[in-house]
C-alpha positions in Angstrom: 0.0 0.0 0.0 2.8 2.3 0.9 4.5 1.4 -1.8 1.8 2.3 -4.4 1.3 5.7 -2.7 4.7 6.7 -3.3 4.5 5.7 -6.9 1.4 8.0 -7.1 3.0 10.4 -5.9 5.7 10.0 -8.7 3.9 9.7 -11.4 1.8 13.2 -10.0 4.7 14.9 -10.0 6.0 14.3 -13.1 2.6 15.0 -14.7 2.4 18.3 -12.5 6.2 19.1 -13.4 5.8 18.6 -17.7 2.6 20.8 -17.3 3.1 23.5 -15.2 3.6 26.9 -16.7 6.9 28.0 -14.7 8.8 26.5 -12.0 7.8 28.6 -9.8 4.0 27.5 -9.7 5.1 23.9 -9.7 7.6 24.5 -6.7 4.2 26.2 -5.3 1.9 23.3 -5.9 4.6 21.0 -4.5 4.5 22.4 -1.4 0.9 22.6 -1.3 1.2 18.9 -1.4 3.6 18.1 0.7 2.2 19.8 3.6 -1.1 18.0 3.0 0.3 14.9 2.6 2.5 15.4 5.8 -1.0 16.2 7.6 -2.4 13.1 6.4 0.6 10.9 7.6 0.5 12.2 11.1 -2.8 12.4 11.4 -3.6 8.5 10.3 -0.1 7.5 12.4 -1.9 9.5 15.2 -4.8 6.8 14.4 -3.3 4.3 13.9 -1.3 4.6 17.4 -4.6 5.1 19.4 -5.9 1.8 17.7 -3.0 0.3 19.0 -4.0 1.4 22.4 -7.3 1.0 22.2 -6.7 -3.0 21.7 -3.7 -3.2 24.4 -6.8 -1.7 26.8 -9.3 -4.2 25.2 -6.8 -6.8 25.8 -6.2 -6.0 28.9 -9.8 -5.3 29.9 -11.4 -8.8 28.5 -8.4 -10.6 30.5 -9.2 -8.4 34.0 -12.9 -9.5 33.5 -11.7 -13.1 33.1 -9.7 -13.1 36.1 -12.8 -12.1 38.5 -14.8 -14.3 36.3 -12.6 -17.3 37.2 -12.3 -16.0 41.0 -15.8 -15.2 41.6 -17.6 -18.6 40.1 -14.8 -20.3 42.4 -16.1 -18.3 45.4 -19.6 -18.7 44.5 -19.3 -22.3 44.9 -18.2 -21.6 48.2 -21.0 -19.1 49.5 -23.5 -22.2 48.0 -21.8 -24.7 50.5 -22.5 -21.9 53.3 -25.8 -22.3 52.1 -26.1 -25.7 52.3 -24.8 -25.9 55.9 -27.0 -23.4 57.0 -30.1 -25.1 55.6 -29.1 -28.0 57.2 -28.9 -26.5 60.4 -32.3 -25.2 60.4 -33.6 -28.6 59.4 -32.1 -30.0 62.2 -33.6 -27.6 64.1 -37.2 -27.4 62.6 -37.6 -31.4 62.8 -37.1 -30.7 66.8 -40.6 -28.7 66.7 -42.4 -32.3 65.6 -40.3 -34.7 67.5 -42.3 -35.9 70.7 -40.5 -37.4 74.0 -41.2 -40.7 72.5 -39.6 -40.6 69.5 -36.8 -37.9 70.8 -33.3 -40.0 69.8 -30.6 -37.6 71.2 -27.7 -39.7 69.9 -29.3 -39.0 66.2 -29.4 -35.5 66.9 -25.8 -35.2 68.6 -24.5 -37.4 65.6 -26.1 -34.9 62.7 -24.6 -31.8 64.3 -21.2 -32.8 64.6 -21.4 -34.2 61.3 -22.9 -30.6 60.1 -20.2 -29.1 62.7 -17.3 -30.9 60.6 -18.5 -29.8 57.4 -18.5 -26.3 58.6 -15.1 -26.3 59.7 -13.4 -27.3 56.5 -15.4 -24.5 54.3 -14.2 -22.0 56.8 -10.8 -23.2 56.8 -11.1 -22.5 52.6 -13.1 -19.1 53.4 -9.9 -18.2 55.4 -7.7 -19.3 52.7 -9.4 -16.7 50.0 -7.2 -14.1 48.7 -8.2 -11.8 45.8 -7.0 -12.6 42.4 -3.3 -11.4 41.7 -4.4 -10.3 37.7 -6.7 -7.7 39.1 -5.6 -3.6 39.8 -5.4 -3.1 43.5 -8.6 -1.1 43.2 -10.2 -3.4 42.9 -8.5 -6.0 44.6 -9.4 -4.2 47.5 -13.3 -4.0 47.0 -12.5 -7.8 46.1 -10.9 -8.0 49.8 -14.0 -6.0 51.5 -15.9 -9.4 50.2 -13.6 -11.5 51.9 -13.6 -9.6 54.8 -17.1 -10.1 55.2 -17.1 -13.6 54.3 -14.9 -14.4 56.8 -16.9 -13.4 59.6 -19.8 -14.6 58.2 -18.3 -18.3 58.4 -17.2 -17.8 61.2 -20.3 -16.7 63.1 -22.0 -19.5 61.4 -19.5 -22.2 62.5 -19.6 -21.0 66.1 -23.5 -21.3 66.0 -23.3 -24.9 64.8 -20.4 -25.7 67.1 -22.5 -24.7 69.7 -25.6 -26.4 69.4 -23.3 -29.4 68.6 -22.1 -29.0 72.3 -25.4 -28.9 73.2 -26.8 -31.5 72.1 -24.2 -34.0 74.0 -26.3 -36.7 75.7 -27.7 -36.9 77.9 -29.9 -34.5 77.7 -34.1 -34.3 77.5 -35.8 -33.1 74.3 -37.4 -30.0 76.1 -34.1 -28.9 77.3 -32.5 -29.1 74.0 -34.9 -27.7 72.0 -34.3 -24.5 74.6 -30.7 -24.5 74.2 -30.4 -24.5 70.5 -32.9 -21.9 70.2 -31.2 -20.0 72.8 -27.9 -20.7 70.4 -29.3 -20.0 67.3 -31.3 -16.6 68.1 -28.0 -15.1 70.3 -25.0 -16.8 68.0 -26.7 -17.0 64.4 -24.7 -14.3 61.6 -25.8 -11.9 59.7 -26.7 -11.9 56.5 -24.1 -11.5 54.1 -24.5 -8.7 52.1 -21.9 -8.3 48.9 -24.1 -7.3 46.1 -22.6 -3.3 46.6 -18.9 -4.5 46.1 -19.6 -7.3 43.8 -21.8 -4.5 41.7 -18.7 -2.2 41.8 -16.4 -4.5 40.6 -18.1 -5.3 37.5 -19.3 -1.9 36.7 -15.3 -1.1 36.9 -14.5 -4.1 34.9 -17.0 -3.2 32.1 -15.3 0.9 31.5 
C-alpha cells in the first residue's frame, strides 16, 4: 500500500512538473502537497497509534474481567456450600418442633450436628484461605478483599452457631431442654446476612469501563 502511494506520488509529480507553466508555480503546488500529505501521515499514524492502544486496553480489559470471572464462580461455589450448611442446620432444628419425647433420639441428633459441625469447619478453613485474584488492579482488589472480609466473619459466626448447638446437644440431655438450648444458640450466635451485592456491583461496573 505504501509502496503504491509513493508511486502516485511519482507519477503526480512528473505529470504536474511537464505541465506547469513556470517552475515557480510547480515548486508552489509541490508544497501545497507536501504539507497535506505530511497532515495526512500524522494524522492516520496518530490513528493508527490510538488503535493500538485502544486493543492493548481491550486486551487488557477482556483478561481483568476473566480473572474475577474465574475467581468469583470459584467463590460462588463456596457461598453455595455456606448455604447448604446453614439449611441443614435449620432442618435440624425445625424437625425438633415435631419430634415428641417418645420418639426424641438424642444420639441421632448429637451425631447430625457434629457431622454438620465438621462440614463447617473445612469450608471456613477455605473461606480463610481466600485471597483476591493477583491479575486484578489493587482497586479493585481491594473491593474484592472487602468481600472476603465479610465472608470471613460470616463463616465464622456461622460455624460458632453450629459448634454450639453441637455442644449442646451432647447426651444426655431431655428433648425440652434441647430444643431451649439450640434456640437460645441460634437466636443469640446466628450471623448476619451477608451482604456483597454493593462490592460485587462495583467490581463489575469497573470491569465493564
Amino acid at each position: 500500500m505504501i509502496y503504491a502511494l509513493l508511486i502516485a506520488a511519482v507519477v503526480a509529480f512528473a505529470v504536474l512538473y511537464k505541465f506547469s507553466p513556470t517552475r515557480k508555480s510547480f515548486l508552489i503546488i509541490c508544497t501545497l502537497l507536501l504539507i497535506v500529505f505530511s497532515g495526512s501521515a500524522l494524522i492516520h499514524g496518530r490513528q493508527v497509534r490510538q488503535e493500538k492502544i485502544t486493543q492493548a486496553q481491550l486486551e487488557d480489559l477482556l483478561e481483568r474481567q476473566k480473572i474475577f470471572g474465574d475467581w468469583y464462580a470459584a467463590y460462588q461455589k463456596d457461598i453455595d456450600s455456606l448455604d447448604r450448611n446453614w439449611q441443614s442446620y435449620h432442618n435440624i432444628l425445625d424437625g425438633l418442633k415435631t419430634t415428641d419425647a417418645q420418639n426424641f433420639n438424642a444420639e441421632a441428633i448429637y451425631l447430625r450436628l457434629k457431622e454438620l459441625e465438621n462440614e463447617s469447619l473445612d469450608e471456613q478453613l477455605k473461606i480463610h484461605q481466600l485471597s483476591p485474584p493477583q491479575g486484578l488492579d489493587k482497586e479493585n482488589r481491594d473491593v474484592v478483599n472487602i468481600v472476603i472480609k465479610k465472608t470471613q466473619r460470616y463463616v465464622d459466626a456461622q460455624t460458632r452457631t453450629i459448634s454450639l448447638s453441637a455442644q449442646a446437644a451432647t447426651p444426655p440431655v431431655e428433648l425440652e431442654n434441647l430444643k431451649a438450648r439450640l434456640y437460645d444458640i441460634m437466636i443469640r450466635e446466628s450471623p448476619e446476612g451477608l451482604f456483597t451485592a454493593q462490592e460485587i456491583s462495583a467490581i463489575r461496573a469497573a470491569l465493564d469501563d
